[in-house]
C-alpha positions, 0 to 999 in steps of 0.5 A: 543561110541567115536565118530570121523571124518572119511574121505575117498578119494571117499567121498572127492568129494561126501561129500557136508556136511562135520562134521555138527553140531550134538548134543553132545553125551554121554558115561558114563560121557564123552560128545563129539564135533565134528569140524563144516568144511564142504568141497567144493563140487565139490571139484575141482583140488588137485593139485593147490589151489581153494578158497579165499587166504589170500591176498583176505580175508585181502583185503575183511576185511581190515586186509591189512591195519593194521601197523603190522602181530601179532609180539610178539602174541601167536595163541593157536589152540586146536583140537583133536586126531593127524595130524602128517603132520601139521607141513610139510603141513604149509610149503608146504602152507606157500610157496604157498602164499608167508609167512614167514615159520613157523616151530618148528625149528625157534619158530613160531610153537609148537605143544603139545600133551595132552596124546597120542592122535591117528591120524585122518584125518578127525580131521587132515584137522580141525587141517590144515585148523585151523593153516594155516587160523591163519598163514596167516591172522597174519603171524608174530605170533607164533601158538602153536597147542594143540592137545587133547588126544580125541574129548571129552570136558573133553580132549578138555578142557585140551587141552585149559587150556594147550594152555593158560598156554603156553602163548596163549591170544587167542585161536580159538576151532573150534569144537562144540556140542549141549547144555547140562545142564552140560556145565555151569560146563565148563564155569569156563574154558573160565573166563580169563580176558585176554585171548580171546577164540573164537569158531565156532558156528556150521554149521548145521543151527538154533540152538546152541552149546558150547562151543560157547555159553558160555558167555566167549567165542566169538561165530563166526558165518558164511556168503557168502562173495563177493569179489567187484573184482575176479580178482587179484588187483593192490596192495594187499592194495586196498580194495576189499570187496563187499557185504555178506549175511548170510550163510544158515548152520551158527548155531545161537539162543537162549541158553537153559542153559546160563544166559544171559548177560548185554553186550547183553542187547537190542539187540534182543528180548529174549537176555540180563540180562533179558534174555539168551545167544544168539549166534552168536557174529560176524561173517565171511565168511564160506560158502564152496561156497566162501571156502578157500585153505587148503593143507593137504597130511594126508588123502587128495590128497594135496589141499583141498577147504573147508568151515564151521564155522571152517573157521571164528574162526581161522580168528578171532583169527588172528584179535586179534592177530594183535590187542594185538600186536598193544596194546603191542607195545603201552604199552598195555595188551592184551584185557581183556574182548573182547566180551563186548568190540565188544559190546560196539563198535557195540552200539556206533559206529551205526554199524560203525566197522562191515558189518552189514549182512542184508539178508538171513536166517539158517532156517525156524523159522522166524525172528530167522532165518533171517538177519536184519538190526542190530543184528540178530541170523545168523550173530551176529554183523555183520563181521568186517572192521578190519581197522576200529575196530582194532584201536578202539580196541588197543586205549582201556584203560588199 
C-alpha cells in the first residue's frame, strides 16, 4: 500500500515526531520513502516566525562571509506529490526575511511536475521547508522544484534524473528509507561527476537509509546547534556560532548493502575500501528544538517551526551553490566529485573546515552511537565553517 504523510491541524500541535525514518515498504515492485521532518512541539504561535532565520544559520556557519549568494547556480529539489501553494508561500517567506523574490515570473523558481502528481500535505510542508531553507541560504540562485508523480523510489528517481537534465548541479532529496539489497540498483542514478546530490540521513536515531547511503551521494546528518548570541547582532557579518552536539534522531551506521569507499579509508572502524559505506558524511542543525521558520498555508496554519534531517540537506545544497558560483566565476566547473573532496579537506586540514561535533549520542549501540573527536557515525565529519571550506573548495583544480 502507498504509503503517504498525512497531517491534520490538531496533530500540528501534538505531533512531536514528525515523518521518522521507517523502513522502506514494498508493493509488488515499488518501494517507498518517506521526508525525515519532524516538527516543533509545542508548536508555537502561527502567525509569526519561530526558529533560527537565515540570518542566524549564515552567522552560525559563516555562510555571511562568502564574496557571492549563488549567481549563475541551479538548486534542484526533488519531493514527491504536489504543493500547489509552494510558489505563493516563497513569497509570503521571501518577504518576511527581507530576500530577493523568487518567482516563475522572474526565472528564479521552476516547478516541474513528473505526471500528475496529487496534493499532499504532509509532503507540501517537506516541498516548503526544501525550496525556502535553499533560497535563503543561497538567494541569488535559481530552485527548480521537481515534484514526483509519488513517494516511490521509482517516481522519485525520475523525478531526480529530471532536476539534473534541467541544469540542476546540486540536488537535495530530503527523503529516505531503510536499506534494501535493491538500492545498488539505484546508484547508477547519483554517478554524475558534476553534480552533487545530497540526502537526509534520516530522523529515527542509529541506523541507515538510501538514498543516502549511496557512495554517490552526500549523507547529511543532524545536531543542536547554539547560537554564541540569541540576541540579534550588530551586522549580519559578526560571527555567531557557539557550540553543536549531536542530535539524538540524527540517523547514521554502517551499510548492509553498500561497498565501502577509499575516501572513507581510515576513518572509522568497519568504514573504507575494506569495509562499508558509512553514514553520515556532514552534518548540520536539525533538531526541532533549534528548528527553523517554514511558512506553509497548504494544510498548515501559516508558520510552522519544524526540524529533521530535512532541514540539513537543503542547507547543504545552499553551500554548494555558492561554491560553484565562486568556481564559475573563476573560470571553474562545478565540483566533480564533492564527497571525496569533503574528505580530502577533513584529513589534511586536521579538521580545520568543519565543527568537529564531540558529544552526544542517536542510541544505545555504544561507540556507534556516540560523537567523538573526529569522525563518528552521528555527526560524520562535523558541520561546516563555510567561510573556511568554501574557499578550499572553489580553489580545487580543474
Amino acid at each position: 500500500m502507498k504509503r503517504t504523510a498525512l497531517f491534520s491541524l490538531s496533530m500540528l500541535v501534538l505531533l512531536a515526531l514528525a515523518l521518522p525514518l521507517v523502513a522502506q515498504q514494498r508493493d509488488g515492485n515499488h518501494i517507498f520513502a518517506q521526508p525525515p521532518i519532524r516538527i516543533t512541539s509545542p508548536q508555537p504561535d502561527s502567525s509569526t516566525p519561530h526558529g533560527l532565520f537565515p540570518v542566524q544559520i549564515k552567522a552560525a556557519y559563516g555562510l555571511n562571509s562568502t564574496p557571492n549568494q549563488g549567481q549563475g547556480q541551479i538548486i534542484g529539489i526533488v519531493d514527491a506529490f504536489d504543493d500547489p501553494n509552494a510558489e505563493s508561500d516563497l513569497q509570503v517567506y521571501d518577504t518576511q526575511f527581507n530576500l530577493p523574490v523568487c518567482t516563475t515570473a522572474n526565472g528564479c523558481f521552476t516547478k516541474i511536475k513528473v505526471g500528475n502528481p496529487a496534493g499532499d500535505t504532509g509532503w507540501g510542508l517537506e516541498i516548503s521547508l526544501d525550496i525556502q531553507q535553499a533560497h535563503s541560504l543561497a538567494p541569488a540562485a535559481k530552485v527548480i522544484l521537481v515534484e514526483a508523480n509519488s513517494n516511490s523510489f521509482d517516481d522519485l528517481l525520475a523525478a531526480v534524473d529530471v532536476a539534473r537534465e534541467n541544469g540542476a548541479t546540486q540536488i537535495s532529496m530530503s527523503w529516505s528509507g531503510g536499506e534494501d539489497s535493491s538500492e545498488l540498483e539505484f546508484d547508477s542514478f547519483f554517478n554524475h561527476p558534476g553534480v552533487t546530490f545530497m540526502a537526509s540521513t534520516g530522523d529515527g536515531g542509529h541506523g541507515v537509509g538510501y538514498p543516502a547511503a549511496s557512495p554517490y551521494v552526500v549523507a547529511v546528518g543532524g545536531t543542536t546547534l547554539t547560537l554564541a548570541s540569541p540576541l540579534p547582532l550588530p551586522s549580519p557579518l559578526t560571527p555567531n556560532y557557539g557550540n553543536e552536539t549531536a542530535w539524538s534522531g540524527s540517523s547514521g551506521g554502517i551499510s548492509a548493502f553498500e561497498p565501502g569507499q577509499s575516501y572513507q579509508n581510515g576513518i572509522f572502524t568497519g568504514c573504507g575500501s575494506t569495509g562499508m559505506r558509512c553514514i553520515p558524511d556532514i552534518s548540520s542543525d536539525a533538531n526541532p528544538a533549534t528548528g527553523v521558520p517554514v511558512y506553509d498555508t497548504y494544510g498548515y496554519p501559516q508558520w510552522v517551526e519544524v526540524g529533521g534531517t530535512s532541514v540539513s540537506s537543503p542547507d547543504w545544497s545552499a553551500i554548494f551553490a555558492v561554491t560553484n558560483s565562486s568556481r564559475a566565476a573563476a573560470g571553474k566547473g562545478p565540483l566533480q566529485t564533492a564527497i571525496a573532496d569533503l574528505y580530502t579537506f577533513y584529513n589534511t586540514t586536521h579538521y580545520a573546515d568543519f565543527h568537529d561535533i564531540t558529544s552526544g549520542t542517536n542510541g544505545g549501540c555504544g561507540a556507534d552511537c556516540t560523537a567523538v573527536v573526529g569522525y563518528d557515525l552521528v555527526t560524520g565529519i562535523g558541520s561546516p565553517k563555510v567561510n573556511v571550506l568554501f574557499p578550499a573548495l572553489v580553489a580545487i583544480e580543474p
